[in-house]
N, C-alpha and C positions, 0 to 999 in steps of 0.2 A: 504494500500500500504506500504512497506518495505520501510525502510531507504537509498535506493539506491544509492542515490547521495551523505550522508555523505563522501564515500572517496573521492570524488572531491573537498567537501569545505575543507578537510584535510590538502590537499596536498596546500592548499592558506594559511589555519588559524594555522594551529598545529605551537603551541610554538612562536605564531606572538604577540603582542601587535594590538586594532584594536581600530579606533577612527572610530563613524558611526557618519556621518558628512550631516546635513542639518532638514526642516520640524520641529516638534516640539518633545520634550524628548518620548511620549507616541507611537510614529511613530514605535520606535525601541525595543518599551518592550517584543511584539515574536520574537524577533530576538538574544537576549540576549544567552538563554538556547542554539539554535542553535549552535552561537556562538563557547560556551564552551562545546557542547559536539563534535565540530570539532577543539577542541585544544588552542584555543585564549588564551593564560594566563590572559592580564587586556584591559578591553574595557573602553570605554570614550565615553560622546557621546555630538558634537557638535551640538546644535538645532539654527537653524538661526530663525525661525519663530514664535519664540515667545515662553510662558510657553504652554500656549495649554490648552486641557483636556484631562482627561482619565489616567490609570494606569501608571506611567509613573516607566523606570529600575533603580534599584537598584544599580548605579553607577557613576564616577564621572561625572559630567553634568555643561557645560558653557551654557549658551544662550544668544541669540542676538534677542532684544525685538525690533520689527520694531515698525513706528509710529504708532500714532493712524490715524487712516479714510482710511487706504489702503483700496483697495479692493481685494479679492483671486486673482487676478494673480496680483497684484501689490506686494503683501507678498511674492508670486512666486519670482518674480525678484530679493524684496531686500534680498531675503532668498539667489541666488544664487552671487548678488552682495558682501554678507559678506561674502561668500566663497572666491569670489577671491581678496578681502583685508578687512581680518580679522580686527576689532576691536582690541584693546589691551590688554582687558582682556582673548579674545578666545588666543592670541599671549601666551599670560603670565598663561595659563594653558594648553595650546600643551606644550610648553618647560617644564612643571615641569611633563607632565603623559610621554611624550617622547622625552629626551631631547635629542635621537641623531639623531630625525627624523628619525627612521626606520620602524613607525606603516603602516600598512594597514590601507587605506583608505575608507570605504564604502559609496556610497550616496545615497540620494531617484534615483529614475527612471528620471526624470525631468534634470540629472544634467549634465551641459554642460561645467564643468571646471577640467580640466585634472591633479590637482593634490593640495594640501591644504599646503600652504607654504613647498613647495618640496618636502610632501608625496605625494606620487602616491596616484590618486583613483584606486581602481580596475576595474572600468570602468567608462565610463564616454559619453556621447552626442557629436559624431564628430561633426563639421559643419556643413558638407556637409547631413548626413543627419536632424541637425535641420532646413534644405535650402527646404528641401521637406516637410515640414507641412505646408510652407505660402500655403493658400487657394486660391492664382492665378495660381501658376503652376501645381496646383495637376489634371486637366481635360488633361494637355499634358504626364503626367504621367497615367495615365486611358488609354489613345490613344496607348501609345509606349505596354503597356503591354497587349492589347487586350481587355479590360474591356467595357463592353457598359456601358453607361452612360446618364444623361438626357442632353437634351442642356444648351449651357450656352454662356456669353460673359465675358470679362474681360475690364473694362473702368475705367476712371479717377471717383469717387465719384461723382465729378459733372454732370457726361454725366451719373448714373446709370440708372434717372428716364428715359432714351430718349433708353437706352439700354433693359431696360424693357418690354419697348412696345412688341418687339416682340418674348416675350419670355413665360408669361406667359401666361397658360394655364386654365387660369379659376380661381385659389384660390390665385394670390397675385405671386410673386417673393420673394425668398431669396438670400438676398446679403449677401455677407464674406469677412470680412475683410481684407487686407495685412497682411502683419508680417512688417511692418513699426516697432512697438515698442515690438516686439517680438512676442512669438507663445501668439494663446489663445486658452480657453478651456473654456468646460462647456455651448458655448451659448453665452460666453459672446462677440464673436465678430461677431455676425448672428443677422441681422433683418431681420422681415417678413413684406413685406410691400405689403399692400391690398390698401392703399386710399393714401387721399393726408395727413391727420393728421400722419398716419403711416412713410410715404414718410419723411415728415418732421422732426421727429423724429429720423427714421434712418439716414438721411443727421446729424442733431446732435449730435449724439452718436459717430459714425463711423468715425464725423470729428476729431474728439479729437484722434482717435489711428491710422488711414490709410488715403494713397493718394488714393487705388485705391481696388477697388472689382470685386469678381466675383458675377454674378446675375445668378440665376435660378432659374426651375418654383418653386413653392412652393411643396413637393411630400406630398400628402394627405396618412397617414399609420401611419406605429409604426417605430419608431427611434431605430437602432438598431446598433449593432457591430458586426466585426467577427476579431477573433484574430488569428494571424500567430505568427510563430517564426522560423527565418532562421536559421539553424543551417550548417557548413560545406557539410554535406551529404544530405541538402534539407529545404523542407518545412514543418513543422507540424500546421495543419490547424485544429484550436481548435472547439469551438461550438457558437449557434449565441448566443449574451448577447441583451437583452433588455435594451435599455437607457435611462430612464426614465425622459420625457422633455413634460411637461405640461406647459399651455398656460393661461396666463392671456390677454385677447382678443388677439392682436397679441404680444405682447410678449410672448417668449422663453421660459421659464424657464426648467433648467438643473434640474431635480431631484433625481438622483439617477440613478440603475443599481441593475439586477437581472437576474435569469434563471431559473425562473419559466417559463415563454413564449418561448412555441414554434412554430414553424413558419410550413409551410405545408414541410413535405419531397424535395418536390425537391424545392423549394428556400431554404433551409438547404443546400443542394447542391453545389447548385448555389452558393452560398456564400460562403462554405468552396474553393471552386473554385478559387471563386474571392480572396480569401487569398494567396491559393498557386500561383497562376498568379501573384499578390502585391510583395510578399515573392520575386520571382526568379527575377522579375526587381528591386527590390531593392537592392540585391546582385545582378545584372549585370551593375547596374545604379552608386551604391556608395559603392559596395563591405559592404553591410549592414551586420548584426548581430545581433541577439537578436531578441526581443518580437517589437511588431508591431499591431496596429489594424486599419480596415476599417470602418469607419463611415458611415452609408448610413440610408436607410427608405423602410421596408418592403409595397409596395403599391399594389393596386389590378392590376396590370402588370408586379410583380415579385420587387426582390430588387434591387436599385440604390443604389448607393455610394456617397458620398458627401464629405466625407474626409479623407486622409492618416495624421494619427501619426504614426513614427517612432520611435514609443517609446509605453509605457505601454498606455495600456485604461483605464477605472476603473474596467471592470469586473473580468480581469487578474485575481483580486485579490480574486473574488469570483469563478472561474477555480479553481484557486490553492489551493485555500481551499478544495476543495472538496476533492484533495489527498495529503493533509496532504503535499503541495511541498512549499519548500521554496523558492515564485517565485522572490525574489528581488537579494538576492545571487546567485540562478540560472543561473538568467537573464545576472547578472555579470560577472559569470565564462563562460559562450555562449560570451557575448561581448568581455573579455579577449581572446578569444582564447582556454579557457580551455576544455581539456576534460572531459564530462558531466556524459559518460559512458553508455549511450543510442544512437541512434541512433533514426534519425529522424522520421521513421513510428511508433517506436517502444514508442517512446517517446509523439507520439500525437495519439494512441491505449489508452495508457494510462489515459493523462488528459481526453480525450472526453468519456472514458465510464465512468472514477467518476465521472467528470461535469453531465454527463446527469444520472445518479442515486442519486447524489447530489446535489438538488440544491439549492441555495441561493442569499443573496443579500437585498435589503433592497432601502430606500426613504432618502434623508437628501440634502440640500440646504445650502450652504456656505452664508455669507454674512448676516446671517438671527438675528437678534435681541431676544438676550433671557434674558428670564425674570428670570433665577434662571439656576445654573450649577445641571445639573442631569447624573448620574453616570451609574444607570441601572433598570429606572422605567419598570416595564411592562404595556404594553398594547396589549388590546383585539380588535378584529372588529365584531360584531354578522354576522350571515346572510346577512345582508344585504349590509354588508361592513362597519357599522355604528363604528368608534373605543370608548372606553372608557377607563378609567383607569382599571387593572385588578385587580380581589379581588383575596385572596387567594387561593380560590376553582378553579380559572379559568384555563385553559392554553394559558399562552400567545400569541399573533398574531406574536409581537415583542418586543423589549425593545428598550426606547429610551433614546440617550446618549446627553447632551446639555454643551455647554460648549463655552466663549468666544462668537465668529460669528458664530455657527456652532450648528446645531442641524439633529441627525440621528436616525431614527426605523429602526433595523436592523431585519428584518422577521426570523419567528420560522420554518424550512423550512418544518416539519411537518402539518403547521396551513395555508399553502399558498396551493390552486389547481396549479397542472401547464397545461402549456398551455393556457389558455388565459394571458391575456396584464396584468400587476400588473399594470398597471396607472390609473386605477378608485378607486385602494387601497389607492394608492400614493395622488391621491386627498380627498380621506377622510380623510385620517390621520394628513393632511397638517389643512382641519377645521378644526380637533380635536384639533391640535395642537394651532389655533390662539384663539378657546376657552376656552382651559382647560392649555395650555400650557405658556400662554402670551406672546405667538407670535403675527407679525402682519403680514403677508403675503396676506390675502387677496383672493379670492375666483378661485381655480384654475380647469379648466379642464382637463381632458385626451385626448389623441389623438383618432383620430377614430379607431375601429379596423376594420383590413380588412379581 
């Protein structure tokens, strides 16, 4: 794909100073070159969350080291808490790279603070739509826009288990937390409760971050996404991304994101549907913008939905790769108002036949305990899915990057079939990982395929 969209980032960056501001220094190392071939003279890049791992740019770089024992969205928060009262040393190195405050502002996807001590960001998280990710209003949101949906209630924590009762359908109930102490993600605010040791557990967990949940059944499938992007002229309704959310009995676990799997034709459908339907109420609802995706679970009665972010998913990112599009700046100049220089069909023509000739994506778990930073080991899975370290003669499955909480096999997208589920990958690479890798993770399953 052509360079298309360079005169758009031009007309923001040429001859700007740019401070990319949040996440950790290596967040922003493809973003650098971009950058400078749309004009930036000097970039800076503020990281709120920590040194991190991974290749990190070749430029001036402040960071803001959170505690030690957060957990990934607790690092989320104090990442965006240092944005809106910067430290003194981030103070005392914005004044010396721009001292008359006239940089561009860039941030992660996540960011909900409208400007870094009086620089503008160039975009940035309204309100009103971080108001529609809490996981209790989102089934009246499903309703207003035509969306079937499975049943559900919404009750105080304490009335969940009595809310329950008539809900689920055979494998257990899932509750979702409020946004009492902000958005969550990854899992981390969803129990699945099957008994009463389950039950008890979730009342523990869920008490610590929410008054109040929504409950529904448990949907037996594969965990998936579909991404939109509103732009002025409509909807661009991307392709479905597999979420990769394997289960240590009934807990959740979040593991990744890929597009190798694909779904039967018309729930493909069905689901870009349910984007562009998402997309037009969120522009009728909060005069939305930008990138957007639908959480749900492909089951053997077609896809349900389960959750709106009004903001980036993870797959985005492997979309966007596949045509070479820079989706964070993108994303920016759509939320600015700027002109992109596509138009909406023309523009989701595009990502969904390189997404579906390209595909990619990969296994990795935040929070996870490593026994050694690794940069870019290869690994192999034989036949049977079994992974090992790769010798020279092989060709890799994926390479795994470790570093801090954080460990990721990012797949060889030659070496993965597509079409069936990557989560029986995802589970072996996860043992691989706690034998040969010294993790400690612990023995996970895959979701059924349907």
């Amino acid at each position: 794909m052509d360079d298309w969209w360079l005169p758009a980032l031009r007309d923001i960056f040429d001859g700007r100073r740019v401070v990319l501001a949040g996440d950790v220094p290596a967040a922003w190392t493809e973003h650098v070159g971009l950058l400078q071939a749309a004009g930036a003279t000097d970039l800076m890049v503020v990281a709120t969350s920590g040194h991190g791992a991974g290749a990190v740019p070749d430029l001036p770089t402040v960071v803001v080291e959170p505690p030690d024992g957060l957990t990934f969205l607790q690092r989320i928060h104090f990442g965006t808490a240092a944005l809106q009262d910067p430290p003194q040393h981030v103070l005392t190195a914005l004044d010396a790279f721009d001292p008359r405050g006239e940089a561009v502002v860039v941030g992660t996807f996540l960011n909900p603070v409208s400007e870094l001590v009086g620089r503008p960001f160039l975009a940035h998280r309204r309100p009103e739509w971080v108001a529609l990710e809490d996981k209790i209003v989102v089934d009246a949101f499903w309703d207003r826009a035509g969306i079937d949906r499975a049943p559900s209630v919404v009750v105080d924590l304490a009335e969940a288990a009595a809310g329950a009762v008539g809900i689920d359908c055979g494998d257990g109930t899932v509750w979702a937390a409020d946004a009492r102490e902000g958005f969550t993600g990854g899992a981390s605010g969803v129990r699945w409760v099957t008994d009463e040791p389950s039950r008890q557990r979730a009342e523990a967990d869920l008490g610590a971050i929410c008054d109040r949940v929504r409950v529904m059944p448990f949907l037996e499938g594969i965990p998936c996404s579909i991404h939109g992007i509103v732009l002025p002229d409509g909807v661009a309704a991307l392709r479905p991304v597999e979420m990769v959310t394997l289960r240590r009995g009934t807990d959740l676990v979040y593991a990744g994101c890929a597009t190798f799997w694909d779904p039967p034709d018309a729930v493909r459908e069905h689901m870009r549907d349910v984007a562009r339907r998402a997309g037009e109420q969120l522009a009728g609802d909060v005069d939305f913008r930008g990138t957007f995706t639908v959480d749900g679970v492909v089951t053997s009665d077609g896809f349900r939905p389960t959750e709106l972010n009004p903001r980036f998913g993870a797959g985005i990112n492997t979309i966007a790769r596949a045509s070479r599009l820079p989706i964070v700046l993108l994303n920016d100049l759509i939320v600015a108002g700027c002109d992109i220089g596509l138009r909406a069909h023309e523009f989701e023509r595009r990502l969904v036949e390189a997404a579906d000739e390209h595909r990619g994506g990969g296994t990795w778990i935040n929070g996870v305990s490593v026994a050694r930073a690794l940069t870019a080991e290869p690994v192999v899975a034989d036949q049977a899915g079994q992974f090992r370290r790769a010798l020279p003669s092989d060709t890799p499955t994926g390479t795994v990057v470790a570093g801090g909480n954080h460990m990721r096999c990012r797949y060889e997208p030659g070496a993965v079939p597509t079409g069936p589920s990557t989560g029986p990958l995802a589970a072996s690479f996860w043992r691989f990982a706690d034998s040969e890798l010294g993790t400690d993770i612990g023995p996970l399953t895959p979701a059924a395929p349907m």
